[in-house]
N, C-alpha and C positions, 0 to 999 in steps of 0.2 A: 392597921386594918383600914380598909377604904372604906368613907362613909357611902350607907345606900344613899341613891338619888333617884328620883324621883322621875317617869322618864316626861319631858316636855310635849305638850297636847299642840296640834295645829291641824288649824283648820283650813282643809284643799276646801276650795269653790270652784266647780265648772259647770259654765253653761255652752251648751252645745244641739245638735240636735240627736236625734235617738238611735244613734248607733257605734259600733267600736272601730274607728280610725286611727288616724294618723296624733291628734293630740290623746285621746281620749288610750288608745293601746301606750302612748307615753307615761300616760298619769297609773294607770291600772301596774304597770312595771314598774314605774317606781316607790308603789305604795307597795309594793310586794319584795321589794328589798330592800324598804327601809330599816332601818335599824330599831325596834321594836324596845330594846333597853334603855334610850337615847330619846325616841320620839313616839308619840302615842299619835297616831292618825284619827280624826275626824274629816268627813267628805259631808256636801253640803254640794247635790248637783240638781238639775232638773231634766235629767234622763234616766227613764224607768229601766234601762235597758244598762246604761251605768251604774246603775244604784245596784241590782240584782247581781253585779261580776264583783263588787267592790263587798258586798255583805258576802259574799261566797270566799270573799277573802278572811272573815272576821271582823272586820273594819265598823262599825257605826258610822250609819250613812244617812240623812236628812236629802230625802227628793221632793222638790216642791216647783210649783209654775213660777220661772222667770219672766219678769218684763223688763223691757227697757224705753227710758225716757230716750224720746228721738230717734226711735230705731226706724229702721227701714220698713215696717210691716207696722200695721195697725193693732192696737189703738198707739198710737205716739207721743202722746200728753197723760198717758197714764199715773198718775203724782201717786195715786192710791196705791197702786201697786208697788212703787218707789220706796212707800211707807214703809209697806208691811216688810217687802226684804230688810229694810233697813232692821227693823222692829226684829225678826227673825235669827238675824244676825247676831245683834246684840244679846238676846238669849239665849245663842247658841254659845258666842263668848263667855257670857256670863255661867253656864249649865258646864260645860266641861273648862274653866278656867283656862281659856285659849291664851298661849301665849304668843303665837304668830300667826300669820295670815298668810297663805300660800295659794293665789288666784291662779288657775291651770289656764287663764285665758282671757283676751282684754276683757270682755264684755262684764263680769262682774265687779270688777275695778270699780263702778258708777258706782254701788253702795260701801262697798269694801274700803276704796278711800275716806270715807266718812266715818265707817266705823272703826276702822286704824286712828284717826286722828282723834274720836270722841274716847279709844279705851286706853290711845298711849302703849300699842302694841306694834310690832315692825310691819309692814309688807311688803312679799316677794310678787312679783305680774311673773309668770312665765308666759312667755309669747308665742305662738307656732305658726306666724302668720303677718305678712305685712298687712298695714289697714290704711283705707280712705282716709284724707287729711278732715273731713269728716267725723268718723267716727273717733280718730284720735283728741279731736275735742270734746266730744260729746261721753264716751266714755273713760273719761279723766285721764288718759293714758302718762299727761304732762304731770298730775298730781301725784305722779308715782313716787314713791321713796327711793323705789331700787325695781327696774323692771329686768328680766331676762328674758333674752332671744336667743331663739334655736339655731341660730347663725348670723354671722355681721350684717347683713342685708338689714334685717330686721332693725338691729338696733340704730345705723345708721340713719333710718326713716327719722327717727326719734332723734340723733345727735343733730342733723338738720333741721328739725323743728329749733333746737335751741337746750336740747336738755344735755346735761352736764354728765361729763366723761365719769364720774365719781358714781351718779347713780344709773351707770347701764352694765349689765356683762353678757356676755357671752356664754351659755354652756351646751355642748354640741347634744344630742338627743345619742341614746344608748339603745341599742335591742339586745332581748333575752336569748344571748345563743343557744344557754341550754334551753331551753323552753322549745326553741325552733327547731334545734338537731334532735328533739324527742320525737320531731312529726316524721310519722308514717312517709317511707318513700312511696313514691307512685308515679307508676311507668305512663307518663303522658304519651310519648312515640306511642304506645302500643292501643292505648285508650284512641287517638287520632290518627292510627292507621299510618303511622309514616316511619319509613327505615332508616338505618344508615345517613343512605345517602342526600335524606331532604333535611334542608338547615332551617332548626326552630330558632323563632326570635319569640322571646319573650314579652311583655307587660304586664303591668297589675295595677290597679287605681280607681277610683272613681270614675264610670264614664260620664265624665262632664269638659267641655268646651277647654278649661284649663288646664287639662290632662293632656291632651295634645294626640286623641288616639287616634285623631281624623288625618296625621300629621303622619306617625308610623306606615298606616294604610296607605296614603299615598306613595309615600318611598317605597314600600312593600312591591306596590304596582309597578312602579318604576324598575325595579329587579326583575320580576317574574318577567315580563316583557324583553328582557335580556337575556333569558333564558335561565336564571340561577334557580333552581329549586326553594323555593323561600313558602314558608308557611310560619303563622303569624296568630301564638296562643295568645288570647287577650283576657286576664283573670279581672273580674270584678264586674258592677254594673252600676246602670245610673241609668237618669234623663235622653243620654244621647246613644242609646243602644239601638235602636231604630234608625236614628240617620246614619249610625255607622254598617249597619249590615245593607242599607238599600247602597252607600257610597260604592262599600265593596263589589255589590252585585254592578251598579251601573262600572265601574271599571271592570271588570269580569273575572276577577278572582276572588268571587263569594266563598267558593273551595279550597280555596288558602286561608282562608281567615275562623279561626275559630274563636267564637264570644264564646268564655267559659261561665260565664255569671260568677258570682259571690264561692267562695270557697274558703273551706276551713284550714286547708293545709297545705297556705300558698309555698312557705316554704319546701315540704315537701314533693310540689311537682315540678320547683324549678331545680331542685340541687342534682337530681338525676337525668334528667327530660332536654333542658333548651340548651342551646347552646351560644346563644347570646342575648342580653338583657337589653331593652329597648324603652327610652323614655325619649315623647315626643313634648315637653311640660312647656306651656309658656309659661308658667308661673311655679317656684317650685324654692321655699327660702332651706330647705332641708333636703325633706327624699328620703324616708323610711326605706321605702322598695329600694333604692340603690342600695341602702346599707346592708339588708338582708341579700341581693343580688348577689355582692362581693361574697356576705360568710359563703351563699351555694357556691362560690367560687367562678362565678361569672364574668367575664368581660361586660362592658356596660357602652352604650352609646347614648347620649344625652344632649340636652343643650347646655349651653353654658350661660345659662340664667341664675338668676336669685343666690341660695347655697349649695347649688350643685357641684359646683366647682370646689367646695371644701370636705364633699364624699368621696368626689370619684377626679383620680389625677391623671390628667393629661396624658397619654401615652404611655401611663403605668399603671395602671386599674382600668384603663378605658380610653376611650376618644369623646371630646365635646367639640359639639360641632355650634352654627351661629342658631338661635333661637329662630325658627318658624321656617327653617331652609328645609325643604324635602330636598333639593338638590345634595346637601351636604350630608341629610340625614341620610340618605341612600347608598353615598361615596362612603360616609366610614364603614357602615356594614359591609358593602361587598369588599372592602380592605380588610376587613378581619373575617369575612367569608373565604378570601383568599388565603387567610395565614394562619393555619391551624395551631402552628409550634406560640404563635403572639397572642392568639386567642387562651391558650394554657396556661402561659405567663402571667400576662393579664390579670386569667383569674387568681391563682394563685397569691399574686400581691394585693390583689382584690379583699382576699383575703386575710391577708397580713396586718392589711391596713386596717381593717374593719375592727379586728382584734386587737389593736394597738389604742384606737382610739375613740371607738363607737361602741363600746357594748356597756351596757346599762350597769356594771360592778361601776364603772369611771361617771356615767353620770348620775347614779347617787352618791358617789363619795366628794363629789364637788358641791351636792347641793345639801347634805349634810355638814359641808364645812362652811355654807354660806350660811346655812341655818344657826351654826354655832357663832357665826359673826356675827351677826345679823342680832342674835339675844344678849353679845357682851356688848354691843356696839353702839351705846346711845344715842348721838347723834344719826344712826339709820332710820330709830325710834317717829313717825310724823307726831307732829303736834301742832293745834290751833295758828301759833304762831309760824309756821312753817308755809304757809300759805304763798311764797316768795318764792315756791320752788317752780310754779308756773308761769311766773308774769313774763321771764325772760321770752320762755315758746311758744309765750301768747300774742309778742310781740310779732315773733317768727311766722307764726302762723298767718295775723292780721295781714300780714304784706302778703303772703300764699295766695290768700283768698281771697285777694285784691287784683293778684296775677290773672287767678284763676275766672276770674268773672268776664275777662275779656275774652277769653278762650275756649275750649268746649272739654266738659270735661276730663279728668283723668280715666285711665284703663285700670287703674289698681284694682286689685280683686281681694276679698277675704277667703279665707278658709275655717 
């Protein structure tokens, strides 16, 4: 008979801000297929709006106000604040006998690395985002044990600082296809009045500067002006919804473009409705939206920035074109506007792919295997003396910022 065991408690920490994205729809999926026999979940976030999907799970969840020492927003010397997470931490470890640490994002690393090394317990960084050479000192990113990035991009940031091949991996981000193929279809052509014969390009994202939806719009214009029947669903919002509806009106196809705002069941209005998937990203180490694109069985046009290029393959899920080119962005669509039978294919392998290697059964069962490394693996274990693990990328770094001073700063962006 098999002895009972007892299933292992860890503690996910995210900070974010107060809504459900790109990391935060990562964390919510994977706490929802973890193996519950194996691993006992505590969450430890500071979004109320996190906290309320993650107790609906069953989960024990600690929401409390994050700060950070040298953040970008005031106050930036807050020590007291630094205390008390620390202090909160520690009790938290102590209260459900935490045996790992599972940070969903750099920013809580600052106290996390200390309370890893003060209990002698492991820590994972999962990463969703390249960051300022900046904040990668400031939020210990170098005092990592073992950080994970949601694509090589990411972790390369960091192999460049100086940090060692041994404590970086790779694990690619998963979506819930059942979850997505439960949503309600819903006829967008019919909701936006358009038949047959008018070609819907899709988006979905953030509208923010990064997103690139200023970028789609223009190629859009570019087409219509050519005469191709182009209309241009844009699901989500943000900050820059304004200057994207005044852009459209001054080119003059405000009636091609429809801002859908915020929506529930994105998957469900592209799997029946578009007929091409459109990312305009300057900045983009993953791409949730392309993964979900492919399951609808979409072709995809994108750039080939950050980890785009490891969702969607060249000429067989898609076309990537140069980063910030409306010229090119416009050229692949009206090529697969012209090619019905390639646009089919496309999707279709689009979908193949997705399923092969991006759905969330594959990335929990990697980070349930890291989890189990990671607890026999004492050496992954920080401790006091482990303090060596930074000096090398601090070295790395001091020449960066030496570079950097002559020059004007970087464009890096976080997410």
């Amino acid at each position: 008979m098999n002895p009972i065991t007892t299933p292992t408690p860890i503690l996910f920490t995210h900070y974010g801000d107060d809504w459900i994205r790109g990391s935060e729809r990562c964390l919510l999926d994977l706490l929802t297929h973890l193996d519950r026999k194996r691993f006992t979940p505590i969450v430890w976030c500071n979004s109320p709006l996190l906290a309320a999907q993650v107790k609906a799970l069953g989960i024990t969840v600690y929401q409390a106000e994050f700060s950070l020492l040298f953040g970008w927003h005031a106050p930036r010397f807050n020590f007291r604040g630094f205390l008390a997470l620390l202090r909160q931490g520690l009790q938290l470890v102590e209260q459900h006998q935490i045996k790992l640490l599972h940070a969903n994002s750099g920013a809580p690393n600052q106290w996390l690395n200390l309370i890893a090394r003060l209990r002698g317990i492991p820590l994972v960084a999962h990463l969703h985002s390249r960051y300022p050479l900046r904040d990668r000192i400031t939020l210990g990113l170098h005092q990592l044990p073992l950080a994970v990035g949601v694509s090589q991009p990411v972790i390369d940031q960091l192999r460049h600082d100086g940090m060692s091949a041994q404590r970086s991996r790779v694990i690619s981000n998963g979506i819930d296809t059942q979850r997505l193929k439960q949503q309600t279809n819903i006829d967008l052509r019919q909701q936006l009045q358009l038949n047959n014969q008018h070609f819907l390009l899709a988006t979905t994202g953030s509208l923010i500067q990064r997103k690139g939806v200023d970028l789609i719009i223009s190629a859009a214009a570019q087409l219509i002006k050519q005469g191709l029947p182009i209309h241009l669903a844009v699901i989500g919002d943000g900050p820059e919804r304004s200057a994207l509806e005044q852009q459209a009106q001054r080119l003059g196809i405000r009636q091609h473009i429809h801002l859908l705002g915020e929506q529930q069941n994105v998957f469900g209005l592209l799997k029946e409705s578009a007929d091409l998937f459109v990312s305009g990203a300057r900045e983009e180490v993953f791409g949730l939206v392309l993964a979900e694109a492919g399951l609808a069985k979409l072709p995809v046009v994108a750039p080939a920035v950050g980890g785009i290029p490891s969702v969607v393959s060249h000429g067989k899920t898609g076309l990537l074109v140069p980063a910030e080119d409306v010229a090119a962005l416009a050229s692949a669509i009206q090529q697969l506007y012209m090619a019905p039978a390639l646009r089919r294919k496309m999707g279709l392998l689009g979908h193949q792919h997705v399923m092969e290697k991006f759905t969330i059964q594959h990335n929990v069962e990697k980070f349930q295997a890291l989890y189990q490394e990671l607890l026999q693996t004492p050496s992954m274990t920080p401790h006091w003396y482990s303090h060596w693990l930074w000096l090398r990328p601090l070295r790395q770094c001091t020449k960066q910022l030496l570079k950097l001073s002559f020059k004007r700063p970087s464009q890096e962006v976080i997410s």
